[in-house]
N, C-alpha and C positions, 0 to 999 in steps of 0.2 A: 243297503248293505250293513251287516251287524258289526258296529264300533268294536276293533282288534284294538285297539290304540290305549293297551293298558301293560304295565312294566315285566308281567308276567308273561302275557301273549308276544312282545316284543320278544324275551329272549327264547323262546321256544321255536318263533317266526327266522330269528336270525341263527337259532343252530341248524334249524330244515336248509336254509338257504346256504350256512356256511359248506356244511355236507354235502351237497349235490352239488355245488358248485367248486369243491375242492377234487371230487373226484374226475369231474369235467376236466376240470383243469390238469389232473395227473393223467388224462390220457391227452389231451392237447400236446402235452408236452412228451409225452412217448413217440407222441405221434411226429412230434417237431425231431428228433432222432433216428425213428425206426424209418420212413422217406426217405429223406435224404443218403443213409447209408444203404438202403434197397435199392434205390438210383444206382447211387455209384457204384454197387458189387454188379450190376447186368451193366451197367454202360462203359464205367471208367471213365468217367466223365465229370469232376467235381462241377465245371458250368450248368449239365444237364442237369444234374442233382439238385442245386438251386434253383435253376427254373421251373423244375418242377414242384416243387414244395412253397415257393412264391406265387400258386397257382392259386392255394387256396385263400391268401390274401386279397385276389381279383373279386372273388365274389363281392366286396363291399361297396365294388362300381353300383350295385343294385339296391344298396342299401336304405337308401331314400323309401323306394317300392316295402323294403320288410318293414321297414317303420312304421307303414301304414296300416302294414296289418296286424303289427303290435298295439296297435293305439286303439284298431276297431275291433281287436277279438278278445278273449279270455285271455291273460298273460298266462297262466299256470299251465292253459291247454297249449300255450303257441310257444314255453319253454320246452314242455315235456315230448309235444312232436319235433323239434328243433333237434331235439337231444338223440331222440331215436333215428332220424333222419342222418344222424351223423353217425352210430352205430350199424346203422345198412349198408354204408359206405363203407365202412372200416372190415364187414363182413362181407363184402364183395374181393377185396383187397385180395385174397389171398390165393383167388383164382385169376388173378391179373397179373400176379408179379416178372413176368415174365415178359410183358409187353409196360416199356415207359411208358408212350400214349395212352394205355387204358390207366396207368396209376395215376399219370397227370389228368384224368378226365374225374378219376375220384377223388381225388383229391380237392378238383375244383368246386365239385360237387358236396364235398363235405363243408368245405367253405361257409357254404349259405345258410347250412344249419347252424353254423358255427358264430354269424349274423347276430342270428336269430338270439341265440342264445347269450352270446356277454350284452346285448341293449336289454333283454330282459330282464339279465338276472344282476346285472351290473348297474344298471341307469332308473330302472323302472320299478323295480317289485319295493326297493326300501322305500320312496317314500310312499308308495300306495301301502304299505306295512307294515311301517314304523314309528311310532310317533315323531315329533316333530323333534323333543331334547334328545332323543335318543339316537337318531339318525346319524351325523358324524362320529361317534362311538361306534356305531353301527358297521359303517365306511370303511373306517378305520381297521376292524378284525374281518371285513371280511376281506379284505384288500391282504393283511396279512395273510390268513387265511392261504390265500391265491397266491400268494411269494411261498410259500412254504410249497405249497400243492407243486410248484415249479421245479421245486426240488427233489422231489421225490418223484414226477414224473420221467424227469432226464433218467434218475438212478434206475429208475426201472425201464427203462426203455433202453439204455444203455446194456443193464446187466439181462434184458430179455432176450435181444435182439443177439446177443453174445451166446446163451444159455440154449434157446430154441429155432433161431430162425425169424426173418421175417413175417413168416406166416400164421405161427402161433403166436407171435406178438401181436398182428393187427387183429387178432379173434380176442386175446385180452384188452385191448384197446376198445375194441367193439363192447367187452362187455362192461367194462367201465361207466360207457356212455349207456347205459342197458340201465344200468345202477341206479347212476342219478337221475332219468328220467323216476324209477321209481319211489325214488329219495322225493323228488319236487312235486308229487302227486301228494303229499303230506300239507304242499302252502294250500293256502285258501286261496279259492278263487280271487280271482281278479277279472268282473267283469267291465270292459267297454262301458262308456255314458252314451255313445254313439255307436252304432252299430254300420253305418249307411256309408259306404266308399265314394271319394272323391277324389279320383288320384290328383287330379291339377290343384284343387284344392290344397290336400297333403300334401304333396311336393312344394307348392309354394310357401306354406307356414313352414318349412323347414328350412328351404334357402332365404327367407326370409330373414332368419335369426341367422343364419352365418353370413349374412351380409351387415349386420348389427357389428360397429368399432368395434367391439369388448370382445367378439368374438371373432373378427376377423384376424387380427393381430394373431390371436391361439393358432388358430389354422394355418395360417402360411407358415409359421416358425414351426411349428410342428409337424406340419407335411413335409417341410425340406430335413428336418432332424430327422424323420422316419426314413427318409431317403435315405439318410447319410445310413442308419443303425439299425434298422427294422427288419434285418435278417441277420445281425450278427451272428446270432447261436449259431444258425443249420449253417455260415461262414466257418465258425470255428470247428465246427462238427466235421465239415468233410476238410476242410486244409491239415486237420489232426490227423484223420484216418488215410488221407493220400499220405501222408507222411509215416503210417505206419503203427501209431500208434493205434492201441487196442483199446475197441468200443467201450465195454469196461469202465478203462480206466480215463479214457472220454466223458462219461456221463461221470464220472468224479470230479476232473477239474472243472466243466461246466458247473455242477453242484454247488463246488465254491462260491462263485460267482452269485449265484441265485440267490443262495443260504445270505449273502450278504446284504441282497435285495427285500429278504423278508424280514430282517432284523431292522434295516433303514427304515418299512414301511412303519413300522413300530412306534419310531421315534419324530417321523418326517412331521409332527406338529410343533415339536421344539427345536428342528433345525433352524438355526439362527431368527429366533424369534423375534429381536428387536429389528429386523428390516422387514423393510416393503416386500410384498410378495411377487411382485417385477422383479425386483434385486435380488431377492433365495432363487426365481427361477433362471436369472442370467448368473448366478453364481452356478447352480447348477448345472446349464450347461456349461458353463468351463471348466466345470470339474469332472463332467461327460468327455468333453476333446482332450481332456488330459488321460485320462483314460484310455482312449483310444488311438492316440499315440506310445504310451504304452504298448497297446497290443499291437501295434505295427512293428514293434521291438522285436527281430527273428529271436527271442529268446525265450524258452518257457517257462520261470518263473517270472519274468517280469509281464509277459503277455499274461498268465495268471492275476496279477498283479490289477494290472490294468484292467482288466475284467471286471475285479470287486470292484473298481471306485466307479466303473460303469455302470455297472447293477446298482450301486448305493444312490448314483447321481441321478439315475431314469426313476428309480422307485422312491427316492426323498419326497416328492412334488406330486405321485398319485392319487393320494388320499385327498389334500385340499382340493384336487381338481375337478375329479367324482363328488364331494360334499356342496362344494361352488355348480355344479350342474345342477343338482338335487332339488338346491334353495334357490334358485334361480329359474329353471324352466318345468312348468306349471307342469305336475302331473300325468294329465290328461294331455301334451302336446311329448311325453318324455319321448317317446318312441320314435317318432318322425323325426324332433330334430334334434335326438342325440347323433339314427342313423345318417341325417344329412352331413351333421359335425362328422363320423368317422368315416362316412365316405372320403373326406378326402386326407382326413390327418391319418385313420386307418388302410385307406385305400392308396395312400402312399408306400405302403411296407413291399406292397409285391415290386417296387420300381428298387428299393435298396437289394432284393435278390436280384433281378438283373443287372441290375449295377455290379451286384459283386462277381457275379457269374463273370460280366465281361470283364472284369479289373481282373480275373482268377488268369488272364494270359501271360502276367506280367509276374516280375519274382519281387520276392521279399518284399519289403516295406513300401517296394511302388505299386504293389497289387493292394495296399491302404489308402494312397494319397486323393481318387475322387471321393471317398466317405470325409476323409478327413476338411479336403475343400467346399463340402456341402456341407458340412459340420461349423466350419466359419461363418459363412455365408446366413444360414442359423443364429449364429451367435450377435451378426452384424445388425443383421432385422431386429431382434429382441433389443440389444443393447439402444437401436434407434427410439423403438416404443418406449422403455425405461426412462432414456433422456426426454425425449418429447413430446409421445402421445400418453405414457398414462397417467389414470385419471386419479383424483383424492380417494383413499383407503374410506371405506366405509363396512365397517361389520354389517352384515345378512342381518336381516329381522328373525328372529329366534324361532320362529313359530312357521318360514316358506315363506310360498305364495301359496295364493288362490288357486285351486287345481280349475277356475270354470272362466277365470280370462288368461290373455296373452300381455303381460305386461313388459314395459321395459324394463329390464334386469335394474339392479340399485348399486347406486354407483361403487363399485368396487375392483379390485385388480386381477388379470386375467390368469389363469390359472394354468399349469403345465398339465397337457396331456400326455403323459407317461406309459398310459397301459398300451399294451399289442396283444 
């Protein structure tokens, strides 16, 4: 393969990926709007509405399995059908709305592409092409990048779904994802060193490394945080519109919220820099639960409120976390055991929409209290690790690892997974 790994090629590699993955991202996020209030306008049903939209979350159960075939095939080829596979779906949509069941079967179904796509284009493509100094730089604006893209998704899904209908919204959504497939046919190939499938194989080099201390700790506190928080939005989104207010003006206060998430991602290298990175990440979670007390406040600027320092607290800790994968697990193994990592920290988010579904029976601030209790609980496990299991600070080797062994990660502190 011909060496990209020059300062010119870098930024040309990271505006292709910023672009196709920004507009990904502005329909994920239409998409996370236009569901949930197409539920609830046929159902009436704000539970139903989450359950449904916490569908496509489930796909991650299988996530292991795409990893595999991240790791053996073309990355560029298995972004770009990922991407289209999720526009098929979103162009099915509009002959189903009328039946939950067929939108929740799309929905599940778009899921998988949906997989496919942030391990690729989130875990896997920078370091296979980017150089090595360039890489957390890299992280960095594409991560913002992806806060921004969230903002302007809501706005338009909001002000679409207002303007035309469900059904001319999920045909711009479809083409979105139409878009960026053709944006991501610009990356260079990324071929496979192995082409030859061993699922048992793959599946065990990936639970492998989450049974690894440094990485177990991430996983439980951040599978039970994703519990508590990992359907916020499409939460806020229909408790606002059973309440009356207008979609609209919905995808504006969400906005807030988000806008605050992208300016954090920004900064999230100089949050509180003289501490340990155990300590910035239990700081931020309690400045996550503080937030989310907050929004249990029946009041609307203060639940607004509370919103931003949520968004600020989840998206502070994204970048280190994504850069600490990067430098950490070899190239050639990123696919499998990133998928295995978000099987369960990602594959937790569809259990926070059930959770709120069911909590949605209860009024005011006690249809908050199980997020909030999984939210301590979170805070309890980290705070434990911080005091006693973690390990001496040790900066990354500047230069990675070896993409052709599996080594053990270098001793360093475990990092918050943030993104959904």
């Amino acid at each position: 393969m011909k060496d990209i790994h020059t300062p010119d090629s870098d930024k040309r590699i990271l505006r292709t990926l910023i672009t196709s993955s920004a507009l990904s991202k502005v329909a994920d996020w239409q998409l996370g709007i236009v569901i949930p209030l197409t539920v609830l306008a046929e159902s009436d049903s704000v539970a139903l509405s989450l359950a449904v939209f916490a569908l496509r979350g489930v796909s991650y159960v299988v996530s292991p399995f795409v990893g595999a075939i991240i790791d053996r095939f073309d990355k560029r080829t298995v972004l770009v059908l990922a991407l289209l596979q999720q526009a098929a779906c979103l162009a099915l949509l509009p002959v189903s709305l009328s039946s939950p069941p067929a939108v929740a079967l799309i929905v599940l179904l778009s899921g998988m592409g949906s997989v496919a796509c942030i391990i690729t284009g989130h875990f896997v493509t920078i370091p296979r092409l980017i150089s090595p100094p360039a890489r957390s730089v890299a992280v960095g604006k594409l991560n913002s990048g992806m806060e921004f893209s969230k903002v302007v998704g809501i706005l338009l899904g909001g002000a679409g779904f207002t303007a035309f209908g469900p059904a001319i919204a999920s045909l711009c959504i479809a083409a979105l994802y139409v878009l960026a497939g053709i944006v991501a046919l610009a990356l260079p190939r990324m071929p496979s060193t192995q082409t030859e499938m061993n699922l048992r194989h793959d599946l065990a080099v990936g639970f492998r490394w989450v049974g690894r201390r440094e990485i177990l700790w991430l996983v439980v506190t951040m599978s039970i945080t994703n519990v508590a928080m990992g359907q916020l939005e499409p939460a806020l989104v229909t408790e606002f519109s059973s309440g009356g207010i207008n979609p609209t003006v919905i995808s504006v206060l969400m906005a807030l919220g988000l806008l605050t998430g992208a300016v954090a991602s920004r900064v999230a290298s100089s949050f509180l820099p003289s501490w340990s990175w155990e300590r910035r990440i239990l700081a931020s979670q309690i400045m996550a639960f503080t937030g989310l007390v907050c929004i249990a406040v029946p009041v609307l600027p203060v639940r607004i409120m509370g919103f931003m320092v949520e968004c600020f607290a989840i998206a502070v800790t994204n970048v280190a976390s994504i850069v600490y994968r990067q430098e950490t697990i070899p190239p050639d193994l990123a696919g499998r055991v990133n998928a295995t990592i978000r099987m369960f920290i990602t594959g937790s988010v569809p259990l926070s929409g059930f959770l709120y579904a069911w909590a949605s029976r209860f009024d005011g601030y006690r249809s908050w209290l199980p997020s909030l209790v999984h939210w301590v609980i979170s805070i309890g496990i980290w705070a434990l690790h911080t005091r006693y299991g973690a390990r001496v600070t040790a900066k990354p080797p500047a230069g990675g690892v070896s993409p052709s062994a599996e080594p053990e990660p270098q001793p360093r502190q475990e990092l918050r997974d943030g993104d959904r």
